[in-house]
C-alpha positions as CSV (number, residue, x, y, z in Angstrom):
1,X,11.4,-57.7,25.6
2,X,13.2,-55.1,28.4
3,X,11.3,-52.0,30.1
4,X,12.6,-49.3,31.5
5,X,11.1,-48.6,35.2
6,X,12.3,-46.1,37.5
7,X,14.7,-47.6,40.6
8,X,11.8,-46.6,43.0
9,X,8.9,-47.7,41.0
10,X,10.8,-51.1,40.7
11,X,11.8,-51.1,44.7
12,X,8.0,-50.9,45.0
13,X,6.8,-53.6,43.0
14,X,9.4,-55.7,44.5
15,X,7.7,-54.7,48.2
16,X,4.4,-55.4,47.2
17,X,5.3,-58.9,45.2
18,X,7.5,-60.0,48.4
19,X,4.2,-58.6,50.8
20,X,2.1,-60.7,48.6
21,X,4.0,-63.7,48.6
22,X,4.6,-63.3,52.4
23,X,0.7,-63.3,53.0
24,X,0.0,-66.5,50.5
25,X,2.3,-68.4,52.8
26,X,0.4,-66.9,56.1
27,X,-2.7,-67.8,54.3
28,X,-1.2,-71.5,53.5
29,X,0.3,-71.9,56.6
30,X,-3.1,-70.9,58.8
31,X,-4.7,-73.6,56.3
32,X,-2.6,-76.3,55.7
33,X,-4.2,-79.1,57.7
34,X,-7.5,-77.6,56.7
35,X,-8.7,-80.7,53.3
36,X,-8.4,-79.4,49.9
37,X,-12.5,-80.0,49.2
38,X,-13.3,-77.9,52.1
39,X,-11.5,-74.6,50.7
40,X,-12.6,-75.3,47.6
41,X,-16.1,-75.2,48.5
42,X,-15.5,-72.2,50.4
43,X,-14.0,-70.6,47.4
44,X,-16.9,-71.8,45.3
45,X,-19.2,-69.9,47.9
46,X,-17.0,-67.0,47.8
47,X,-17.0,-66.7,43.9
48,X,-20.6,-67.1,43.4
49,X,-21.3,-64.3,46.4
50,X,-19.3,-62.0,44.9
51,X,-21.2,-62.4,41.3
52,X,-24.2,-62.3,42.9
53,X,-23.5,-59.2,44.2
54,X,-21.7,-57.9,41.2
55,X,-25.3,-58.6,39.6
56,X,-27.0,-56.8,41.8
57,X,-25.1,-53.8,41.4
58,X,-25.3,-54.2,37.7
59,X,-28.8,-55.0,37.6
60,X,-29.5,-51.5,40.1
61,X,-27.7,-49.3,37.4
62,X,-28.8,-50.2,34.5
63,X,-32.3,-49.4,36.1
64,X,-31.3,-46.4,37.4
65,X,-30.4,-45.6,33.6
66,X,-33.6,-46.8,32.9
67,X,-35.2,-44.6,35.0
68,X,-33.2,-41.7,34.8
69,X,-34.0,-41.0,30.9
């Protein structure tokens, strides 16, 4: 498969997939003597505070709608 993208467009999703690269290594560096159970436990906490939240949010609009009509 081959796209066509503009030169700029392309220049700019290079820039961003080199910025994002650049800040997985920060991140790696900053963490790398840091044990592999301890992020992961901090990403589980991470994951499930975000879905809690997303919940929330969900569960607050659909009873707006509920409300609303």
């Amino acid at each position: 498969m081959a796209v066509v993208v503009p030169a700029e467009r392309y220049e700019a999703m290079e820039r961003r997939r080199d910025e994002l690269f650049a800040m997985i290594d920060r991140v790696h560096e900053r963490n790398k003597d840091v044990p592999s159970e301890v992020i992961e436990a901090e990403v589980r906490q991470a994951v499930a505070a975000v879905r809690q939240q997303a919940a929330r949010s969900t569960t607050a609009c659909a009873w707006s709608l509920v409300t609303t009509y």
